[in-house]
N, C-alpha and C positions, 0 to 999 in steps of 0.2 A: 551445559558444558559442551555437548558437542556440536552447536549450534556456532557457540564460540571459537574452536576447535575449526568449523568450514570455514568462517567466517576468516581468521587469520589465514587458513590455507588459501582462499579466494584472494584473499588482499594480495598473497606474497607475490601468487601468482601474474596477476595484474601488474606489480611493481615491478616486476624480471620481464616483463614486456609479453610474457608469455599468452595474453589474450591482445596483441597488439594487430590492429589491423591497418595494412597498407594500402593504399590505394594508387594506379597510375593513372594521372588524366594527361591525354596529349590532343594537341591539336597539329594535324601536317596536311598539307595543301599538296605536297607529290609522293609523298609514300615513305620517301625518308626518315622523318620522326618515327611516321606510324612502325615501323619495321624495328628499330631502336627502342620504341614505346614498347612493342609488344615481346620483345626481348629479355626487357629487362622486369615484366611484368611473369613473366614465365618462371625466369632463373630464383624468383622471391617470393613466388607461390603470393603473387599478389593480385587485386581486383582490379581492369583495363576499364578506362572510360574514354571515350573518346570526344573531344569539344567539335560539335559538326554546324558547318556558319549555316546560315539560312544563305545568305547566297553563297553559292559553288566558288572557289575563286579559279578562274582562266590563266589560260600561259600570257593570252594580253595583260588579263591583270596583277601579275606579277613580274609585267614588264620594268625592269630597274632602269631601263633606258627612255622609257618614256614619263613624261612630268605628269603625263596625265591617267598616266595608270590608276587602279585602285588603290595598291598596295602604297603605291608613294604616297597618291595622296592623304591615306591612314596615316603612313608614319610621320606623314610633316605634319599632323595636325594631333596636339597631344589628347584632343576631347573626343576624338572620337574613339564611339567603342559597339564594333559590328554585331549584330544580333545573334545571339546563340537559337541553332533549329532546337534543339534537346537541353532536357532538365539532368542535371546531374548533380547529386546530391552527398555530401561530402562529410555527413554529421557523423558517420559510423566508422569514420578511420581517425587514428593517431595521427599515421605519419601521411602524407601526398606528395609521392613525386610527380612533379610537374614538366613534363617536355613538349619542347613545341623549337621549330627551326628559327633560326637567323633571319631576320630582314634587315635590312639597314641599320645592320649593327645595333640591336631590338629586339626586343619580343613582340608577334604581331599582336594587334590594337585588342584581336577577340580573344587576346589569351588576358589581356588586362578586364576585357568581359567578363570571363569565367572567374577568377579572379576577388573581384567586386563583388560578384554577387553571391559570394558563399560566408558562413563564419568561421574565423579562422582562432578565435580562443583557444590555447592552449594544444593547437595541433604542430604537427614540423612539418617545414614546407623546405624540399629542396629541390632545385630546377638543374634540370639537362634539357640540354640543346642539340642540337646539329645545325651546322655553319659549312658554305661553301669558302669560305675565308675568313671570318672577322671572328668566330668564338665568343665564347659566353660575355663577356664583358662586363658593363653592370647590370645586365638585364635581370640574372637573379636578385639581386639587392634590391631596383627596382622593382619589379613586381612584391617584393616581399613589403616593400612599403603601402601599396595599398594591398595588402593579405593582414588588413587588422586583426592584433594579438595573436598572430604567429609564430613560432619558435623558428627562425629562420637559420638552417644548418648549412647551407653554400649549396653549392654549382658548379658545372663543370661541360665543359663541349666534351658528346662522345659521339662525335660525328663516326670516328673508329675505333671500336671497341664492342668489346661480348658481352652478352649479357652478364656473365659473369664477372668481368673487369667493372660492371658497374655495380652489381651487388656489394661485393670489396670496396667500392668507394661508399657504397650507401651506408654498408655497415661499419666500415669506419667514421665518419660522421654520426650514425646513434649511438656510439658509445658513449 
């Protein structure tokens, strides 16, 4: 009986989200996401990961003005998907907020890495940005489409905002 008895208490508990665990993975190439990322990983008492490329990216190569930069050539080309330095592993959280900046109106190509290469059964994926101009657009919907069996809650550019303005948006979305 009182086996029983934990056993319903454990379950309730788990169903009220109360053993639910967050995870923030972000990927930023100047600091911007990262400061956003780690913001909003604080205010939710949640786990920071950070997606780190094997190669550095340069201010050359996120030259938007040149065709031959790295970063263009990533984003005009929809197959490619740059190498992650680090393993990050995703199976111990419910929810993952995912942030990572704006490129050509996009999510860069090694956030579609990280992405890919995790399982996303039955977890929530919701993505924050930061954008010098162009805002989230479809990139969270995008990426959620390859985040096979994800429960995908929205997005939102918090290029400006506190951790706490993001919390309230987070937690309105788990409800």
């Amino acid at each position: 009986m009182k086996k029983l008895i934990l056993s319903l208490l454990l379950g309730g508990l788990m169903m009220s989200g109360a053993f639910a665990k967050t995870a923030v993975v972000y990927f930023s190439a100047t600091g911007t996401t990262e400061k956003m990322a780690k913001s909003v990983a604080k205010e939710m008492n949640a786990d920071i990961f950070e997606i780190q490329p094997v190669h550095k990216y340069t201010k050359a190569d996120m030259n938007w003005n040149d065709e031959k930069s790295l970063t263009t050539i990533e984003c005009n080309d929809p197959k490619i998907r740059p190498a992650i330095a680090n393993k990050i592993d995703i199976s111990g959280y419910d929810t993952v907020i995912l942030c990572y900046p704006i490129w050509w109106g996009m999510a860069p190509k090694i956030v579609y890495t990280f992405v890919e290469s995790q399982k996303w059964d039955g977890k929530k994926l919701i993505t924050l940005c930061t954008s010098g101009s162009s805002g989230l657009g479809r990139s969270g919907s995008d990426l959620a489409k390859f985040a096979k069996g994800c429960d995908f809650k929205g997005g939102k550019d918090f290029t400006r905002g506190s951790g706490a303005d993001i919390k309230k948006y987070v937690e309105g979305l788990l409800k």
